[in-house]
C-alpha positions in Angstrom: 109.8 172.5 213.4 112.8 171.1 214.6 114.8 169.5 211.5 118.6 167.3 211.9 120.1 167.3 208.1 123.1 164.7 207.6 125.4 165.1 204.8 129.0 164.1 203.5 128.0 160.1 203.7 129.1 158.2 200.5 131.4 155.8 199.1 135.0 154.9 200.2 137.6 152.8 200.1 139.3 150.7 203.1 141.7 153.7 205.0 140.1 156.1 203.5 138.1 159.2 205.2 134.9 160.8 205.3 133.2 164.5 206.9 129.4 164.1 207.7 127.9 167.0 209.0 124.6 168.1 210.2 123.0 170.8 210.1 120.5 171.7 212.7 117.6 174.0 212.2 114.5 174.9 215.0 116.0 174.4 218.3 118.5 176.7 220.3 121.4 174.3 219.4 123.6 175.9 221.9 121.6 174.2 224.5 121.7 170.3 223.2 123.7 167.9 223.5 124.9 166.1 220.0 125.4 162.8 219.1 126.2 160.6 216.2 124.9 156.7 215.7 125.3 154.5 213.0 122.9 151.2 211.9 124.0 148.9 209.5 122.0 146.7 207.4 120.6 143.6 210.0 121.4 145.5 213.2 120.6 147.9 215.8 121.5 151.2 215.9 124.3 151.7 217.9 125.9 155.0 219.3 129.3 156.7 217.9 130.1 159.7 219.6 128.9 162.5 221.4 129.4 166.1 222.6 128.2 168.6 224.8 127.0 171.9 224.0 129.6 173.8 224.5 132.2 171.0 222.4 134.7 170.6 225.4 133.8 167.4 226.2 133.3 164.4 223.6 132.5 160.5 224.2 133.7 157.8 221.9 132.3 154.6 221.2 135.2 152.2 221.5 135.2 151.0 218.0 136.3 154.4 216.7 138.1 155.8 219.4 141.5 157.2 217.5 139.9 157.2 214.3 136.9 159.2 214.7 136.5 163.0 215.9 133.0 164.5 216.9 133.0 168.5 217.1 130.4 171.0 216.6 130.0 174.7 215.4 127.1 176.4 217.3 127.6 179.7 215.1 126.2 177.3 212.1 124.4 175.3 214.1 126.6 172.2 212.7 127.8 169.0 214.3 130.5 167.2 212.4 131.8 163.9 213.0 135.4 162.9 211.1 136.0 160.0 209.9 139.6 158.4 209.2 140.7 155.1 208.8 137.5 153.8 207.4 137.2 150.2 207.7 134.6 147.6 206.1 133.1 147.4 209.6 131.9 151.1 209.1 129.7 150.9 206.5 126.2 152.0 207.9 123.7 154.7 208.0 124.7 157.5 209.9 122.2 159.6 211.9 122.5 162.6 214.3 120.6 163.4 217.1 120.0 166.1 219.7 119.0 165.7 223.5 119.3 168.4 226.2 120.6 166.3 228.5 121.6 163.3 230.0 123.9 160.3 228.8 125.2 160.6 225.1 125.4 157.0 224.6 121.3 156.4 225.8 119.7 156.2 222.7 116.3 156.5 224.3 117.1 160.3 225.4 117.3 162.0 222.0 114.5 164.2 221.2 115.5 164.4 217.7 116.8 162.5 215.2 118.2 162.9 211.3 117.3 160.9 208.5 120.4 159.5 207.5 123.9 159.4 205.7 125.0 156.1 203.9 128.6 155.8 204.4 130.0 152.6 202.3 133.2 151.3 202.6 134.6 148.9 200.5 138.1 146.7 200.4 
């Protein structure tokens, strides 16, 4: 079956950085389109970036644009999303999620989802 596996969330302070990746197992990842979202505590979940299956292009959500990079390895079947600049406002549970086509930022669309990162930041 088709399993999404976050990693790299944890604890940080204000400025600092963070690499969650995902690791994508039962689908011909090649062929999907990636995308992070976040949901913190009280609130809907709310989309952070995307990618297409080949990684050339990306879509940011405008609260991270500059600070956050979305890329993807499709030899290891890995989507990673950088994080710099952390601020306060970050702190969430990060999820990916894979659709095979369609608008990255439709939350609706994805097939498949992760369980979740916690990423905390603090300061």
């Amino acid at each position: 079956q088709v399993q999404l596996v976050e990693s790299g969330g944890g604890s940080v302070q204000a400025g600092g950085s963070l690499r969650l990746s995902c690791a994508a197992s039962g689908l011909s990842f090649s062929f999907y389109r990636m995308g992070w979202f976040r949901q913190a505590s009280g609130n809907e979940r709310e989309f952070v970036a995307g990618i297409s299956w080949s990684g050339g292009n990306t879509d940011n959500a405008d609260s991270v644009k500059g600070r956050f990079t979305i890329s993807r390895d499709n030899a290891k079947n890995t989507v990673y999303l950088q994080m710099n600049s952390l601020k306060p406002e970050d702190t969430a549970v990060y999820y990916c999620a894979a659709r095979r086509s369609g608008s990255y930022r439709d939350l609706s669309g994805y097939a498949y989802w992760g369980q979740g990162t916690q990423v905390t930041v603090s300061g």
